[in-house]
C-alpha positions in Angstrom: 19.9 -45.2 -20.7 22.7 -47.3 -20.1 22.6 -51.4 -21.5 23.2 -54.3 -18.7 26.9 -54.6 -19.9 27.7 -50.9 -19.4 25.9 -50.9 -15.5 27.9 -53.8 -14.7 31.1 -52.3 -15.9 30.6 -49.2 -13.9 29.5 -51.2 -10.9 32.7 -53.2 -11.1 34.2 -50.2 -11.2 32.6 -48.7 -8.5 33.2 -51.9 -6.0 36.4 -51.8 -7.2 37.3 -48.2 -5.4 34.9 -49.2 -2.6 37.5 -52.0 -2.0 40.4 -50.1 -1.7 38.2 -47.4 0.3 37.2 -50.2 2.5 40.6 -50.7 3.5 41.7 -47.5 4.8 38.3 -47.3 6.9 39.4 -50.4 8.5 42.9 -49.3 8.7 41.6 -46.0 10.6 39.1 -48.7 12.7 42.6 -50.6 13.9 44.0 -46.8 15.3 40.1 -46.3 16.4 40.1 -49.8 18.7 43.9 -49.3 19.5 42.5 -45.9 21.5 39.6 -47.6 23.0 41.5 -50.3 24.6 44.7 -48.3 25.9 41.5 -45.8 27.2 39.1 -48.7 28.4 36.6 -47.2 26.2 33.2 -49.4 24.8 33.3 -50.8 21.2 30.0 -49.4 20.6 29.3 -45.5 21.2 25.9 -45.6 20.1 25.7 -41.3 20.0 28.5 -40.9 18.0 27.2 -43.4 15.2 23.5 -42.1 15.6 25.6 -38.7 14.7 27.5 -40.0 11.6 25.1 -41.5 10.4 22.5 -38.4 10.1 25.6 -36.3 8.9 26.0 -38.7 6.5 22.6 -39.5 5.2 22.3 -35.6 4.7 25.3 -35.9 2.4 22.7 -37.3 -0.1 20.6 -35.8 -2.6 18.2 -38.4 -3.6 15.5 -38.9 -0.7 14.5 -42.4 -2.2 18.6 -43.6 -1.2 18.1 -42.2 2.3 16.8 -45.3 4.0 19.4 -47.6 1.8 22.5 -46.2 2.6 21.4 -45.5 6.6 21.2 -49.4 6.2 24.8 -49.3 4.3 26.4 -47.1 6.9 24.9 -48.8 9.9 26.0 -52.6 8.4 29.7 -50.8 8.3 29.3 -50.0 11.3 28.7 -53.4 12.8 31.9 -55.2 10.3 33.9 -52.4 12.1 33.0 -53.3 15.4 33.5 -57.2 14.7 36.8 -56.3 13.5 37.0 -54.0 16.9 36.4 -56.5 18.8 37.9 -59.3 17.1 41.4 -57.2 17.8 40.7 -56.9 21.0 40.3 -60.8 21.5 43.7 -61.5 19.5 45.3 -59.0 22.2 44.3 -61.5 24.8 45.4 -64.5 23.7 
């Protein structure tokens, strides 16, 4: 079992790749809401995240995570579409 110091240093770790991973996902959201708007398409596509996020939550192998990272993916979904939408409202200005 790991002490407090050594979890903490893998969890910075950790955060520290989800940062960088964080920013190419919104990178590829800015092509993503580029699309939409020259294709008058919706922020939200409710089917296509339902579907991501079951392919995703199948991705995992510990049952007990399931319900935590379907709450993970779906809060990145909604910062995504904030920064959708708030790209869209800096277009119009």
């Amino acid at each position: 079992m790991l002490n407090l110091e050594e979890a903490r240093v893998i969890i910075n770790e950790v955060d520290e790749e989800m940062a960088k991973l964080f920013e190419k996902r919104m990178k590829a959201v800015e092509h993503v809401v580029h699309y939409k708007m020259e294709n008058n398409l919706p922020i939200l596509d409710a089917k296509r995240e339902a579907e991501v996020i079951e392919r995703n939550i199948n991705r995992l192998e510990n049952e007990e995570l399931k319900p935590y990272f379907k709450e993970f993916l779906e809060k990145s979904m909604e910062v995504s579409r904030n920064y959708q939408q708030s790209i869209i409202d800096s277009s119009k200005k």
